[in-house]
C-alpha positions in Angstrom: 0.0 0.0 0.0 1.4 3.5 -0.8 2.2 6.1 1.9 1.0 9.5 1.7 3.3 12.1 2.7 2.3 14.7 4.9 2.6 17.2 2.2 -0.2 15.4 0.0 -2.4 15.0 2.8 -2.6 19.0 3.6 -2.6 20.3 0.0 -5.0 18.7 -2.0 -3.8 18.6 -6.0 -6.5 20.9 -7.1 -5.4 23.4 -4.4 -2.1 23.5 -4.7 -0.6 27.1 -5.3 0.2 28.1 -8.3 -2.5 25.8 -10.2 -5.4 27.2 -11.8 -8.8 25.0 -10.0 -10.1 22.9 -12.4 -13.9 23.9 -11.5 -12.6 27.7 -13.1 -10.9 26.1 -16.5 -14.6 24.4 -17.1 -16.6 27.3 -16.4 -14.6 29.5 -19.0 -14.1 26.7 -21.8 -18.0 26.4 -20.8 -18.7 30.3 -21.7 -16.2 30.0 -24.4 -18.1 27.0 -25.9 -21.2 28.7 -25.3 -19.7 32.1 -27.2 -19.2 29.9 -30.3 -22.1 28.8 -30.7 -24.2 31.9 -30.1 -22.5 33.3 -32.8 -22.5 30.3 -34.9 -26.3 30.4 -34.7 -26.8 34.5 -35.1 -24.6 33.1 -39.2 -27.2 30.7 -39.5 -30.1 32.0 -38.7 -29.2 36.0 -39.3 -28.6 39.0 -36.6 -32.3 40.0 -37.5 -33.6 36.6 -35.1 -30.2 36.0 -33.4 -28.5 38.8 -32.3 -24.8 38.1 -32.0 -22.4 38.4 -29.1 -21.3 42.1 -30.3 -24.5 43.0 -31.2 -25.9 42.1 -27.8 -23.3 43.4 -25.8 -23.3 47.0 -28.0 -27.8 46.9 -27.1 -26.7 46.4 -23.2 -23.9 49.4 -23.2 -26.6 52.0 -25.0 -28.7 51.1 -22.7 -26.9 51.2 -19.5 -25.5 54.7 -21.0 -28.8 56.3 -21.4 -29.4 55.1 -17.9 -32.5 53.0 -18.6 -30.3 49.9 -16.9 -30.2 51.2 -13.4 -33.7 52.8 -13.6 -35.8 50.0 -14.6 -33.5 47.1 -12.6 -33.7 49.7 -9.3 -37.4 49.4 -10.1 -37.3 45.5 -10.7 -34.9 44.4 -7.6 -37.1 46.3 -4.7 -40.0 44.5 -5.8 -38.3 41.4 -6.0 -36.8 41.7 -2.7 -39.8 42.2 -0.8 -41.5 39.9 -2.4 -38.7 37.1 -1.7 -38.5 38.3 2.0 -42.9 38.0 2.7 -42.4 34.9 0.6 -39.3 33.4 2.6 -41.3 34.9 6.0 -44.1 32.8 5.5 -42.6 29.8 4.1 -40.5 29.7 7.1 -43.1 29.7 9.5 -45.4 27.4 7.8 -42.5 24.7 6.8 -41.8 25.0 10.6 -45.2 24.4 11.9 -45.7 21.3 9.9 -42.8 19.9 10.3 -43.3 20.1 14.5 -46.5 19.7 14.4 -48.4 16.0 13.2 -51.6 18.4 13.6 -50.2 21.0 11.5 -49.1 18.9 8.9 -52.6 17.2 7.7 -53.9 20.4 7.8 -51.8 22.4 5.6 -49.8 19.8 3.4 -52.8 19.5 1.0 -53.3 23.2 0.6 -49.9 23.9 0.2 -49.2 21.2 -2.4 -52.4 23.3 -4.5 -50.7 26.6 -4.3 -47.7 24.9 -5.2 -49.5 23.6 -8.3 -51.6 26.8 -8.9 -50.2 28.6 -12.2 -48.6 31.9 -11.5 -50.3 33.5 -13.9 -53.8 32.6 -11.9 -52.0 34.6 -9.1 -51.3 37.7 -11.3 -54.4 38.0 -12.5 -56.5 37.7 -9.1 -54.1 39.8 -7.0 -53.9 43.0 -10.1 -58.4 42.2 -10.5 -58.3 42.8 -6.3 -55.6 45.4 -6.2 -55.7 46.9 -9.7 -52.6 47.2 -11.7 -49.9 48.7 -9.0 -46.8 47.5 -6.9 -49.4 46.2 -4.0 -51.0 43.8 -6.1 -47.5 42.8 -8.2 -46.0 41.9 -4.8 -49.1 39.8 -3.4 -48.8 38.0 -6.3 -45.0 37.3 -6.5 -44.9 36.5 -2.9 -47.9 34.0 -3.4 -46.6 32.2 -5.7 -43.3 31.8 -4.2 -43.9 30.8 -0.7 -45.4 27.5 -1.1 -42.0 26.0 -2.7 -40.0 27.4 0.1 -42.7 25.9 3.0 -42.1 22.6 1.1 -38.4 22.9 1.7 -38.5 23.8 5.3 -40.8 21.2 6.2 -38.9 18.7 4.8 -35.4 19.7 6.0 -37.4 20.2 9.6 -38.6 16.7 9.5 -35.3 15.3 8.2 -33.7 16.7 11.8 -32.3 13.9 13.5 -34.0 12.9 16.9 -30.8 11.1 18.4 -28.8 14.0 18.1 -31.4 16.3 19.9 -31.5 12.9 22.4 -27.8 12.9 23.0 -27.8 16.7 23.7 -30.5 16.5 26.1 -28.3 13.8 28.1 -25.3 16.0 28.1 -27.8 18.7 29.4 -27.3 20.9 26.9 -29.6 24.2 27.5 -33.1 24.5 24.9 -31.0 27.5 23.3 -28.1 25.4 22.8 -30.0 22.4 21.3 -31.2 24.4 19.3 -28.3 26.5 17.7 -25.7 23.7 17.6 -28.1 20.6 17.1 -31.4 21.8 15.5 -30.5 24.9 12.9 -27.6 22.8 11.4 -29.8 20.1 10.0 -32.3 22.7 8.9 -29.5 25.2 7.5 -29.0 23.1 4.2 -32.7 22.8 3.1 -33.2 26.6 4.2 -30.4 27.4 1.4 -31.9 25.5 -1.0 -35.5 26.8 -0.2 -33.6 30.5 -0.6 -31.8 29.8 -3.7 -35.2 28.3 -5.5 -37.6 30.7 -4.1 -35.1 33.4 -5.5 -35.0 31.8 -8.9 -38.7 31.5 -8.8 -38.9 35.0 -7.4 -37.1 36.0 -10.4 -39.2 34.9 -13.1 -42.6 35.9 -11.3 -41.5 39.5 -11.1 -40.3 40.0 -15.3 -43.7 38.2 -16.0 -45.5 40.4 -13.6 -43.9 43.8 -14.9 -44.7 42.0 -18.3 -48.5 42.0 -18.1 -49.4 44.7 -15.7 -46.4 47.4 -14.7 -45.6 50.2 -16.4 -41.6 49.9 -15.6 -38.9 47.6 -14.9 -36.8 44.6 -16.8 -40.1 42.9 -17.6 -42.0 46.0 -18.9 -38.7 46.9 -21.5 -39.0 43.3 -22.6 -42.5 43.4 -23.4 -41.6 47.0 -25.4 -38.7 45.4 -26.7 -40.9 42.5 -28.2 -43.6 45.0 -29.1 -40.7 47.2 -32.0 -39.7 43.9 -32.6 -36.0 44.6 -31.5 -34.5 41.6 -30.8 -31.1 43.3 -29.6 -32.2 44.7 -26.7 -34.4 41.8 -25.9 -31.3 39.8 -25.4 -29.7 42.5 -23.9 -32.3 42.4 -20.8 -32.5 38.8 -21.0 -28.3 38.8 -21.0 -28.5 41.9 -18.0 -30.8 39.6 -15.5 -28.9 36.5 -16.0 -25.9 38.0 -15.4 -27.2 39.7 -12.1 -28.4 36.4 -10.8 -25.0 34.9 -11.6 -23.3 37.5 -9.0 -25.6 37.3 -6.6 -25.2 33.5 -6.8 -21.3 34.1 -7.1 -21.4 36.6 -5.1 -23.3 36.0 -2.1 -25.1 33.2 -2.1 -21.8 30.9 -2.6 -19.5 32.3 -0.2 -22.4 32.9 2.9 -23.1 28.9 2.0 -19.4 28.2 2.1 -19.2 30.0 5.7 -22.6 28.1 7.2 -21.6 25.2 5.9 -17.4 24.9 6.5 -17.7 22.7 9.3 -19.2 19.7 7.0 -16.4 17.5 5.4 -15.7 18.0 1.5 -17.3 14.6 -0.5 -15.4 12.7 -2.8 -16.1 10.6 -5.3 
């Protein structure tokens, strides 16, 4: 049997300084990739359909320099934040309630499992016919249709919490508030990021199709006007603008707040 050294046992290959992590090299031959064959298909199929790389890119800087960028995505991101947090709020509170409670549970599982399957556009319509076409009703209705995915993840990760462990801490006499912050809130942590990073997605997409159909500003309004003069530029300029938002946020926050909860579990190999 071979005999690690001490060296290869602290500094794993992929980690060692100097090298460039592999998980980096296939995320830009993935965007080059990608790159190649956007353009490929804006040759194929003409610029007039498929707007190219340049030709995107060139839509997204005359639009951030006239300013319409940071006016209609300011417009865009406070409704989707408010939304997300009501949404997240109540998710919380009934994933948690079902998952402690048996009575709880056969009460709300079925209901919740409808709004899950509900349409979102069902909840658009109903919350702008009560509330008439204004930031009120766009935020009932993004929040609505979001929470029930996020319950579903909380109750799950609150039922998945392992009794033994709360068991053992209880013989150790370990204090309620202790249980709960070192035994309790790491089981749940994992399924509470997942429920964030879904209900953001999902947060997301309800708020472009709600500026889409009934708001007179933000990223989904421009993309209905961009539709509507038929220029297909900006359409993938906004559709290029949002994605790359969510991939900073994601990058940017999400990833390294995960890496910070979540640094005391051990790294899985295959």
């Amino acid at each position: 049997m071979d005999v690690l050294t001490e060296q290869e046992l602290a500094i794993p290959s992929s980690k060692a300084k100097g090298v460039i992590p592999e998980a980096l090299i296939l995320r830009v031959a993935s965007l080059a990739v990608l790159l190649v064959v956007w353009q490929f298909l804006s040759l194929m199929l003409s610029a007039r359909y498929v707007p190219g790389p340049l030709l995107t890119f060139s839509a997204l800087a005359e639009n951030i320099a006239s300013g319409a960028i940071l006016r209609h995505f300011t417009v865009t991101m406070l409704r989707m934040l408010v939304s997300f947090a009501l949404a997240m709020a109540l998710g919380v509170v009934i994933g948690t309630l079902m998952g402690l409670y048996r009575r709880c549970e056969q009460t709300l599982d079925l209901w919740v499992m409808v709004g899950l399957t509900i349409p979102s556009l069902c909840y658009i319509i109903v919350s702008f016919l009560w509330l008439g076409l204004n930031d009120r009703a766009a935020v009932l209705a993004i929040s609505w249709t979001t929470f029930p995915s996020i319950a579903i993840n909380i109750w799950q990760g609150v039922k998945a919490v392992d009794q033994r462990l709360v068991d053992m801490a209880c013989v150790f006499r370990a204090s309620r508030w202790r249980r709960t912050v070192r035994v309790v809130i790491p089981q749940v942590l994992p399924y509470m990021m997942a429920a964030a990073r879904f209900g953001l997605g999902v947060v997301w997409k309800v708020t472009v199709l709600v500026e889409l159909l009934g708001r007179s500003d933000g990223i989904g309004y421009m993309l209905n006007y961009s539709f509507q003069m038929f220029k297909m530029a900006d359409v993938f300029a906004w559709t290029l603008f949002f994605t790359l938002v969510m991939l900073v946020i994601e990058l940017a926050v999400l990833k390294p707040l995960e890496n910070r909860l979540f640094r005391w579990r051990p790294e899985i190999r295959g």
